[in-house]
N, C-alpha and C positions, 0 to 999 in steps of 0.2 A: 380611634376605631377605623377612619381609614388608611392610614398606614398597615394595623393587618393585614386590610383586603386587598392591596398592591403590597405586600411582601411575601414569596410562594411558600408555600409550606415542604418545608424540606424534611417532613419526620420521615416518609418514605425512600429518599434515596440513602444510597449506602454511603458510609464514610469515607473518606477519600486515604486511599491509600497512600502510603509514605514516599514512596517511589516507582513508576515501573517497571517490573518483572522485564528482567533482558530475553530477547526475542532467539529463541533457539532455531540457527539453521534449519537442523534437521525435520523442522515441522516445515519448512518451506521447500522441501524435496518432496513431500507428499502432498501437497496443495495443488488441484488443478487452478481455484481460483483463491487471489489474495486480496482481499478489504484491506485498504487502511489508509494513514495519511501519504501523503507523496514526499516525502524527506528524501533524501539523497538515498539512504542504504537502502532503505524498502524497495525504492523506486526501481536501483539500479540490481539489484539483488533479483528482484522478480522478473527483471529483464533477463538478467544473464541461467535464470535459470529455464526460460522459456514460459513460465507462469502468466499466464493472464492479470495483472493488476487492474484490479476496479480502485481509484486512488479517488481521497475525501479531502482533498487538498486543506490543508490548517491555514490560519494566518500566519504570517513570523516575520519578526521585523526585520529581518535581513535573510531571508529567504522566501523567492516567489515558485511556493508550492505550486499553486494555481500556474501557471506557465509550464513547467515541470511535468505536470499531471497530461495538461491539454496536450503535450507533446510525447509522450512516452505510455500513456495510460491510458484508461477507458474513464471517462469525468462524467457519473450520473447527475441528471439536473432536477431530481427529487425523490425519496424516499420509496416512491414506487416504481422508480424507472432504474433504482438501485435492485430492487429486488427482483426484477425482471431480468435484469442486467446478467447479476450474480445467477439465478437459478437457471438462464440460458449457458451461461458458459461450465456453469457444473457439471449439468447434462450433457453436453458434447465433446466428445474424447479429441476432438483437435487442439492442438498444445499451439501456443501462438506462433506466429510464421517469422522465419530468418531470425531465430534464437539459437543462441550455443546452448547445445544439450550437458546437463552438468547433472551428473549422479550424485556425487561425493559435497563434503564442504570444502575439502582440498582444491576441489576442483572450481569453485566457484569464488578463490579467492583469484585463481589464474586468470579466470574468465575477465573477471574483473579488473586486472590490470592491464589485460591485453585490450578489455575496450576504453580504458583510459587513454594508452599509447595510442591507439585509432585515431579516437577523437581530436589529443594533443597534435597529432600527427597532417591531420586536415588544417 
């Protein structure tokens, strides 16, 4: 009987999908603001495309999101400072400062190599 009542009951979540769904560019041309983990493409993707990322840093054993985030992203410190976060930067038509402006997905592969070479380059 106690073991039910510490183990949660899971009839209500959804089942876990098989894999996921690859992340289509072109939705991130139209995003004033981007949720999500701080991985390398997201991270650097919403950079180069001028996008505000709000980044939810994951664990990963060989990758420190958390460092990532703090440095390139906006890192909310609780679920209401997320929402706060997100619906200020919705609202406001200022697109983030000192980003290369990319319309295209062509253009955002460019982007992204020439801030490779930058960086490489320091």
């Amino acid at each position: 009987m106690w073991r039910e009542q510490l183990e949660p009951d899971t009839t209500l979540l959804p089942a876990p999908s098989p894999a996921p769904a690859p992340l289509d560019a072109g939705l991130l041309l139209g995003a004033r603001v981007i949720v999500g983990a701080a991985g390398y493409n997201l991270t650097y993707e919403a950079l180069a495309l001028g996008r505000w990322h709000v980044a939810l840093p994951r664990p990963r054993r060989f990758d420190d999101q958390r460092r990532r985030a703090q440095a390139l992203a906006l890192v909310p410190r609780s679920p209401i400072e997320l929402e706060r976060v997100v619906v200020r930067l919705a609202r406001s038509a200022a697109p983030r400062e000192s980003a290369t402006v990319v319309r295209e997905v062509d253009e955002l592969a460019v982007a992204l190599l020439d801030r490779e070479r930058r960086v490489r380059a320091s």
